[in-house]
C-alpha positions in Angstrom: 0.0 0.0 0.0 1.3 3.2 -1.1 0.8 6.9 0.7 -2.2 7.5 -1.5 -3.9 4.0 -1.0 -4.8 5.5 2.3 -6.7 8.5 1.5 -10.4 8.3 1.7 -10.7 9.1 -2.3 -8.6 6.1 -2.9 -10.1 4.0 -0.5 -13.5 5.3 -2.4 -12.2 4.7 -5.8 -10.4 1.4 -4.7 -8.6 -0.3 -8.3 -9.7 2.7 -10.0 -8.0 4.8 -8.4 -4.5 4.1 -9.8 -5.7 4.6 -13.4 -5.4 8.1 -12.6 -2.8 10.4 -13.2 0.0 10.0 -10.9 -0.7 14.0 -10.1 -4.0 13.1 -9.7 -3.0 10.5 -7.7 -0.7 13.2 -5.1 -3.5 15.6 -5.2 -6.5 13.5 -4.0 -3.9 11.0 -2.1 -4.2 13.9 0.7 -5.2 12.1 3.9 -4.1 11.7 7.7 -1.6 8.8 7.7 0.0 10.3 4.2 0.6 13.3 6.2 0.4 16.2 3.5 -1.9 19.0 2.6 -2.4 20.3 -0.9 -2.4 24.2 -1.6 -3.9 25.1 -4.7 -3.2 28.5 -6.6 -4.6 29.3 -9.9 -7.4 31.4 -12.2 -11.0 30.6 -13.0 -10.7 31.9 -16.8 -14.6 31.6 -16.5 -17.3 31.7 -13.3 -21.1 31.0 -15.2 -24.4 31.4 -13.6 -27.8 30.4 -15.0 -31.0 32.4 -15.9 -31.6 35.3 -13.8 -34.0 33.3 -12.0 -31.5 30.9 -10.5 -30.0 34.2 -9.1 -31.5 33.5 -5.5 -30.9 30.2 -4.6 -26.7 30.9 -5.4 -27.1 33.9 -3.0 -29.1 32.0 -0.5 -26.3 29.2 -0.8 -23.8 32.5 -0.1 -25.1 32.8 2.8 -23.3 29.5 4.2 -20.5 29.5 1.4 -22.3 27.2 -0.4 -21.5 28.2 -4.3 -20.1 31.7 -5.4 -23.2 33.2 -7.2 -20.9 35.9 -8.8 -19.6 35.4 -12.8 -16.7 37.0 -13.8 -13.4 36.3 -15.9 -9.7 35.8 -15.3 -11.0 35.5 -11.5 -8.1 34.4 -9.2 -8.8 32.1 -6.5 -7.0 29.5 -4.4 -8.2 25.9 -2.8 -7.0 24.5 0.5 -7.3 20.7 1.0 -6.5 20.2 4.6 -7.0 16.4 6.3 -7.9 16.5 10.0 -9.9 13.9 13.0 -13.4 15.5 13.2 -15.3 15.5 16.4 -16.7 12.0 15.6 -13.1 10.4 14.9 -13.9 10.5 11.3 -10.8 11.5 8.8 -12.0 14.5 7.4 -10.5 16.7 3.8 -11.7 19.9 3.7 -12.2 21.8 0.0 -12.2 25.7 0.8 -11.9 27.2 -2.6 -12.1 31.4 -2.8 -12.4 33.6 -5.5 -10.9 36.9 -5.4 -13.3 38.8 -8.0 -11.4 41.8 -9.4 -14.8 43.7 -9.8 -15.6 43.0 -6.0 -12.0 43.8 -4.1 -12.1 42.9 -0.7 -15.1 40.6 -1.2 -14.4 37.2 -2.1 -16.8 34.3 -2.8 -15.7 31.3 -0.7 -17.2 27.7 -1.6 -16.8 25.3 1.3 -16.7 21.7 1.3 -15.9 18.8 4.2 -15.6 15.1 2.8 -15.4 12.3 5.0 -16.0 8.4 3.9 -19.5 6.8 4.5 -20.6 4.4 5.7 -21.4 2.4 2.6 -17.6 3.5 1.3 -19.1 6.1 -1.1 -17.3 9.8 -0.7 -19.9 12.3 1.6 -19.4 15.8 0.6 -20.6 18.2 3.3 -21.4 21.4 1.9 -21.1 25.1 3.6 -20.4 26.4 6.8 -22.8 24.3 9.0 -22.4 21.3 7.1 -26.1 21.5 6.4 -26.1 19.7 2.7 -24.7 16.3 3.0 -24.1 15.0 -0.8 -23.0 11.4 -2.1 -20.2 11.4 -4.6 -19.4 9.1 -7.3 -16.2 9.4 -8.3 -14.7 7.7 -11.1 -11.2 7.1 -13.4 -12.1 8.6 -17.1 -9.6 6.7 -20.1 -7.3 10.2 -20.3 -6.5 9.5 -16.6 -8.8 12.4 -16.0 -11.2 12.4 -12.8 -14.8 12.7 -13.1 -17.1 13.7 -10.2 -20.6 13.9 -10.0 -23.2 14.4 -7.2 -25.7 12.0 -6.1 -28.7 11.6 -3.8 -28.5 14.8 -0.8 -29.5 14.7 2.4 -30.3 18.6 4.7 -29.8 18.6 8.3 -30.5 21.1 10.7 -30.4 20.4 14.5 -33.5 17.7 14.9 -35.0 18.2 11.2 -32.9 15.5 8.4 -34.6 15.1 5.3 -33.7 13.9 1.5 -33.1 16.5 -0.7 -35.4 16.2 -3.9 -32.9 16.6 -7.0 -36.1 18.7 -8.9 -35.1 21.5 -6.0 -31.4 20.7 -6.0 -28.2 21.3 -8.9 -26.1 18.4 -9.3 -22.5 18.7 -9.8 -20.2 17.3 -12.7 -16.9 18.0 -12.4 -13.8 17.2 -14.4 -10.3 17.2 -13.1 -7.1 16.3 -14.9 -3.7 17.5 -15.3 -1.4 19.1 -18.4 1.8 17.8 -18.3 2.9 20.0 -21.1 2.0 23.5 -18.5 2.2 21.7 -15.8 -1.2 22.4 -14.5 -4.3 21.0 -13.1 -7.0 21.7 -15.0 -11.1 22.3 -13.9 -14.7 22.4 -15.2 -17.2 22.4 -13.0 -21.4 22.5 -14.0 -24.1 22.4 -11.7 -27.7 21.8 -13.5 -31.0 21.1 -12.3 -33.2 19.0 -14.2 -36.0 21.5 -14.8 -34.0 25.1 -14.8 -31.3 23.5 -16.3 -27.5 25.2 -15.7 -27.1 27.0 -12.7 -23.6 27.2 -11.9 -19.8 26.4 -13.2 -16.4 27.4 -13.8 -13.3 25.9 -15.1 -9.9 27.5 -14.9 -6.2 26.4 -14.6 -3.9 26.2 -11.4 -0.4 24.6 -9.7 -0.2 23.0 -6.0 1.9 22.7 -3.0 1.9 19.6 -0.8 2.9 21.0 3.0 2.7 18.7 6.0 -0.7 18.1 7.3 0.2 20.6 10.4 -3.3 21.1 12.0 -6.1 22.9 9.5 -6.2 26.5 10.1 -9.2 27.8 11.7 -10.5 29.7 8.4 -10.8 26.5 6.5 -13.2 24.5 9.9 -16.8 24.3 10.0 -18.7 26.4 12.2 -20.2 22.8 13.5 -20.0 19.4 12.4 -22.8 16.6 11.3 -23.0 13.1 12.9 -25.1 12.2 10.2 -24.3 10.9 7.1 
Protein backbone atom coordinates (compact mmCIF):
# COMPACT_ATOMS: atom_id res chain seq x y z
CA UNK A 1 0.00 0.00 0.00
CA UNK A 2 1.28 3.21 -1.08
CA UNK A 3 0.84 6.85 0.72
CA UNK A 4 -2.16 7.47 -1.46
CA UNK A 5 -3.93 4.04 -0.97
CA UNK A 6 -4.83 5.53 2.28
CA UNK A 7 -6.72 8.50 1.48
CA UNK A 8 -10.43 8.26 1.68
CA UNK A 9 -10.71 9.14 -2.32
CA UNK A 10 -8.64 6.08 -2.89
CA UNK A 11 -10.05 4.02 -0.51
CA UNK A 12 -13.49 5.31 -2.42
CA UNK A 13 -12.23 4.66 -5.83
CA UNK A 14 -10.43 1.41 -4.72
CA UNK A 15 -8.61 -0.31 -8.27
CA UNK A 16 -9.73 2.70 -10.02
CA UNK A 17 -7.96 4.77 -8.39
CA UNK A 18 -4.50 4.11 -9.79
CA UNK A 19 -5.73 4.63 -13.45
CA UNK A 20 -5.43 8.10 -12.60
CA UNK A 21 -2.77 10.42 -13.16
CA UNK A 22 -0.01 10.03 -10.91
CA UNK A 23 -0.65 13.97 -10.15
CA UNK A 24 -4.05 13.12 -9.66
CA UNK A 25 -3.01 10.49 -7.70
CA UNK A 26 -0.70 13.18 -5.14
CA UNK A 27 -3.53 15.56 -5.23
CA UNK A 28 -6.47 13.51 -3.97
CA UNK A 29 -3.91 10.99 -2.08
CA UNK A 30 -4.22 13.90 0.72
CA UNK A 31 -5.20 12.07 3.90
CA UNK A 32 -4.07 11.73 7.75
CA UNK A 33 -1.65 8.80 7.72
CA UNK A 34 0.02 10.29 4.22
CA UNK A 35 0.63 13.31 6.19
CA UNK A 36 0.41 16.16 3.47
CA UNK A 37 -1.87 18.97 2.55
CA UNK A 38 -2.42 20.27 -0.85
CA UNK A 39 -2.41 24.19 -1.64
CA UNK A 40 -3.94 25.08 -4.71
CA UNK A 41 -3.24 28.46 -6.56
CA UNK A 42 -4.56 29.33 -9.88
CA UNK A 43 -7.38 31.45 -12.16
CA UNK A 44 -11.05 30.58 -13.02
CA UNK A 45 -10.69 31.92 -16.80
CA UNK A 46 -14.59 31.59 -16.53
CA UNK A 47 -17.31 31.74 -13.29
CA UNK A 48 -21.07 30.98 -15.16
CA UNK A 49 -24.41 31.39 -13.64
CA UNK A 50 -27.83 30.44 -15.00
CA UNK A 51 -30.99 32.37 -15.93
CA UNK A 52 -31.64 35.25 -13.76
CA UNK A 53 -34.00 33.35 -12.03
CA UNK A 54 -31.51 30.89 -10.53
CA UNK A 55 -30.01 34.20 -9.09
CA UNK A 56 -31.55 33.53 -5.53
CA UNK A 57 -30.85 30.24 -4.63
CA UNK A 58 -26.68 30.91 -5.44
CA UNK A 59 -27.11 33.86 -3.01
CA UNK A 60 -29.14 32.00 -0.47
CA UNK A 61 -26.25 29.21 -0.79
CA UNK A 62 -23.82 32.53 -0.15
CA UNK A 63 -25.08 32.83 2.78
CA UNK A 64 -23.27 29.46 4.18
CA UNK A 65 -20.45 29.47 1.43
CA UNK A 66 -22.29 27.18 -0.40
CA UNK A 67 -21.49 28.22 -4.27
CA UNK A 68 -20.13 31.74 -5.35
CA UNK A 69 -23.22 33.23 -7.20
CA UNK A 70 -20.87 35.95 -8.82
CA UNK A 71 -19.62 35.38 -12.78
CA UNK A 72 -16.74 36.97 -13.84
CA UNK A 73 -13.43 36.28 -15.95
CA UNK A 74 -9.73 35.76 -15.33
CA UNK A 75 -10.97 35.51 -11.50
CA UNK A 76 -8.08 34.44 -9.18
CA UNK A 77 -8.79 32.12 -6.51
CA UNK A 78 -6.96 29.46 -4.44
CA UNK A 79 -8.18 25.88 -2.80
CA UNK A 80 -6.98 24.52 0.50
CA UNK A 81 -7.27 20.68 1.00
CA UNK A 82 -6.53 20.18 4.58
CA UNK A 83 -6.97 16.45 6.34
CA UNK A 84 -7.87 16.50 9.97
CA UNK A 85 -9.95 13.92 13.04
CA UNK A 86 -13.43 15.50 13.20
CA UNK A 87 -15.31 15.52 16.41
CA UNK A 88 -16.68 12.02 15.64
CA UNK A 89 -13.05 10.37 14.90
CA UNK A 90 -13.86 10.49 11.33
CA UNK A 91 -10.81 11.48 8.77
CA UNK A 92 -11.98 14.50 7.35
CA UNK A 93 -10.45 16.71 3.85
CA UNK A 94 -11.72 19.90 3.65
CA UNK A 95 -12.23 21.83 0.05
CA UNK A 96 -12.17 25.67 0.84
CA UNK A 97 -11.90 27.24 -2.64
CA UNK A 98 -12.14 31.39 -2.85
CA UNK A 99 -12.39 33.62 -5.53
CA UNK A 100 -10.92 36.91 -5.43
CA UNK A 101 -13.31 38.75 -8.04
CA UNK A 102 -11.41 41.84 -9.43
CA UNK A 103 -14.80 43.67 -9.81
CA UNK A 104 -15.58 42.98 -6.03
CA UNK A 105 -11.99 43.77 -4.09
CA UNK A 106 -12.07 42.88 -0.72
CA UNK A 107 -15.09 40.56 -1.16
CA UNK A 108 -14.36 37.17 -2.06
CA UNK A 109 -16.78 34.34 -2.77
CA UNK A 110 -15.73 31.28 -0.73
CA UNK A 111 -17.23 27.68 -1.65
CA UNK A 112 -16.78 25.32 1.25
CA UNK A 113 -16.67 21.65 1.34
CA UNK A 114 -15.86 18.78 4.18
CA UNK A 115 -15.63 15.08 2.84
CA UNK A 116 -15.45 12.29 4.99
CA UNK A 117 -15.98 8.39 3.90
CA UNK A 118 -19.55 6.79 4.46
CA UNK A 119 -20.56 4.37 5.73
CA UNK A 120 -21.40 2.39 2.57
CA UNK A 121 -17.57 3.52 1.34
CA UNK A 122 -19.05 6.08 -1.11
CA UNK A 123 -17.27 9.79 -0.71
CA UNK A 124 -19.89 12.27 1.56
CA UNK A 125 -19.41 15.82 0.55
CA UNK A 126 -20.57 18.19 3.33
CA UNK A 127 -21.45 21.45 1.91
CA UNK A 128 -21.08 25.11 3.61
CA UNK A 129 -20.38 26.38 6.85
CA UNK A 130 -22.78 24.32 9.04
CA UNK A 131 -22.39 21.26 7.09
CA UNK A 132 -26.13 21.48 6.41
CA UNK A 133 -26.14 19.69 2.73
CA UNK A 134 -24.67 16.33 3.01
CA UNK A 135 -24.14 15.04 -0.84
CA UNK A 136 -22.98 11.40 -2.14
CA UNK A 137 -20.21 11.36 -4.62
CA UNK A 138 -19.36 9.13 -7.27
CA UNK A 139 -16.16 9.38 -8.33
CA UNK A 140 -14.69 7.68 -11.14
CA UNK A 141 -11.20 7.14 -13.41
CA UNK A 142 -12.07 8.61 -17.10
CA UNK A 143 -9.63 6.75 -20.07
CA UNK A 144 -7.29 10.24 -20.33
CA UNK A 145 -6.49 9.52 -16.61
CA UNK A 146 -8.82 12.44 -16.04
CA UNK A 147 -11.19 12.35 -12.75
CA UNK A 148 -14.83 12.67 -13.09
CA UNK A 149 -17.14 13.70 -10.16
CA UNK A 150 -20.64 13.93 -10.02
CA UNK A 151 -23.21 14.41 -7.24
CA UNK A 152 -25.66 12.03 -6.09
CA UNK A 153 -28.65 11.64 -3.84
CA UNK A 154 -28.48 14.81 -0.81
CA UNK A 155 -29.48 14.75 2.44
CA UNK A 156 -30.35 18.61 4.74
CA UNK A 157 -29.83 18.64 8.29
CA UNK A 158 -30.53 21.13 10.67
CA UNK A 159 -30.43 20.39 14.49
CA UNK A 160 -33.50 17.74 14.88
CA UNK A 161 -34.99 18.20 11.23
CA UNK A 162 -32.91 15.50 8.38
CA UNK A 163 -34.60 15.15 5.25
CA UNK A 164 -33.73 13.85 1.53
CA UNK A 165 -33.13 16.54 -0.70
CA UNK A 166 -35.43 16.18 -3.88
CA UNK A 167 -32.90 16.57 -7.02
CA UNK A 168 -36.12 18.71 -8.89
CA UNK A 169 -35.08 21.49 -6.05
CA UNK A 170 -31.38 20.74 -6.01
CA UNK A 171 -28.21 21.25 -8.93
CA UNK A 172 -26.11 18.35 -9.30
CA UNK A 173 -22.48 18.72 -9.75
CA UNK A 174 -20.25 17.33 -12.67
CA UNK A 175 -16.86 18.00 -12.45
CA UNK A 176 -13.85 17.16 -14.40
CA UNK A 177 -10.26 17.23 -13.05
CA UNK A 178 -7.14 16.34 -14.86
CA UNK A 179 -3.67 17.50 -15.30
CA UNK A 180 -1.43 19.06 -18.42
CA UNK A 181 1.77 17.76 -18.33
CA UNK A 182 2.90 20.01 -21.10
CA UNK A 183 2.00 23.52 -18.47
CA UNK A 184 2.18 21.71 -15.75
CA UNK A 185 -1.23 22.35 -14.49
CA UNK A 186 -4.27 21.02 -13.05
CA UNK A 187 -6.98 21.68 -15.05
CA UNK A 188 -11.10 22.29 -13.92
CA UNK A 189 -14.67 22.36 -15.23
CA UNK A 190 -17.16 22.37 -13.05
CA UNK A 191 -21.43 22.55 -14.04
CA UNK A 192 -24.12 22.42 -11.69
CA UNK A 193 -27.71 21.82 -13.47
CA UNK A 194 -31.02 21.11 -12.35
CA UNK A 195 -33.17 18.96 -14.21
CA UNK A 196 -36.02 21.50 -14.81
CA UNK A 197 -34.01 25.08 -14.80
CA UNK A 198 -31.27 23.52 -16.33
CA UNK A 199 -27.49 25.24 -15.73
CA UNK A 200 -27.09 26.96 -12.69
CA UNK A 201 -23.61 27.22 -11.94
CA UNK A 202 -19.77 26.42 -13.19
CA UNK A 203 -16.39 27.35 -13.85
CA UNK A 204 -13.29 25.89 -15.14
CA UNK A 205 -9.86 27.49 -14.89
CA UNK A 206 -6.21 26.45 -14.56
CA UNK A 207 -3.88 26.24 -11.39
CA UNK A 208 -0.37 24.60 -9.72
CA UNK A 209 -0.24 23.04 -6.03
CA UNK A 210 1.94 22.67 -2.99
CA UNK A 211 1.87 19.60 -0.77
CA UNK A 212 2.95 21.03 2.96
CA UNK A 213 2.72 18.67 5.98
CA UNK A 214 -0.73 18.13 7.33
CA UNK A 215 0.20 20.63 10.36
CA UNK A 216 -3.32 21.09 12.04
CA UNK A 217 -6.05 22.90 9.55
CA UNK A 218 -6.20 26.48 10.08
CA UNK A 219 -9.18 27.82 11.67
CA UNK A 220 -10.49 29.70 8.43
CA UNK A 221 -10.80 26.53 6.55
CA UNK A 222 -13.17 24.51 9.94
CA UNK A 223 -16.80 24.30 9.96
CA UNK A 224 -18.69 26.44 12.23
CA UNK A 225 -20.24 22.82 13.47
CA UNK A 226 -20.02 19.37 12.40
CA UNK A 227 -22.79 16.57 11.32
CA UNK A 228 -22.97 13.06 12.89
CA UNK A 229 -25.11 12.25 10.16
CA UNK A 230 -24.31 10.88 7.14
Amino acid sequence: MNDTAASIFARAMGDDFTRLHPMLQRRFGVGLEAGYACHGRGVMTRIRRGPWFTVPFLHIGRIRNILAPFAGERVPFTVENHPYRDPFGRETVTFVRTFDYPRRPGRPGRFDATMILGADGRVVDYLGTHQHLAVDLDLRAEPDGSLRLRSDAQRFYAGPLAFRFPLLFSGRADLRESFDDATGEYVIRLEVRNRVFGFLFGYEGRFTCVFPPADEPPPHVLPVRHERRE
